[in-house]
N, C-alpha and C positions, 0 to 999 in steps of 0.2 A: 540345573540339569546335570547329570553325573557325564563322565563315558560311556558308561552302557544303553542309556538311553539316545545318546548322539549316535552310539552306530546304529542302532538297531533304528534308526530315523534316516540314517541313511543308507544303510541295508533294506529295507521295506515300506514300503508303501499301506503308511495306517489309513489313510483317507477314505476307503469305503470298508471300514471294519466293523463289524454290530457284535453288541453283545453275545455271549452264550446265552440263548435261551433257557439252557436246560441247570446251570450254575445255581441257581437256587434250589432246585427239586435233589442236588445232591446232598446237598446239606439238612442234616437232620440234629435239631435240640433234645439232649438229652439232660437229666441233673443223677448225680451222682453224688456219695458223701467221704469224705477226705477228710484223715488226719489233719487236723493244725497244723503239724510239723511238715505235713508234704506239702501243703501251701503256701508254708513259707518257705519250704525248701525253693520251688518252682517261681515265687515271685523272687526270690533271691537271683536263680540261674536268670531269672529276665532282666532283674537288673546289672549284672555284670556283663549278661552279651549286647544289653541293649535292646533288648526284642520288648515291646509292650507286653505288660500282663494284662 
């Protein structure tokens, strides 16, 4: 568990938290068609900050 998550556990009280109901109906799958080159450009930037692609 980092810092962030220790304060915010002891800043608030998760124990009676529910989901967003509505967190799935925001989200919308789309496909789109991309350059190679921006593919790998954007898997690139994910592996140097770390972020998953």
């Amino acid at each position: 568990m980092n810092e962030r998550d220790e304060f915010l556990e002891k800043k608030f009280d998760f124990s009676k938290a529910i989901k967003n109901p509505y967190a799935k109906a925001l989200k919308k799958q789309i496909t789109i068609k991309l350059d190679e080159g921006v593919i790998i450009y954007f898997k690139n930037k994910a592996e140097d900050t770390g972020i998953p692609y």
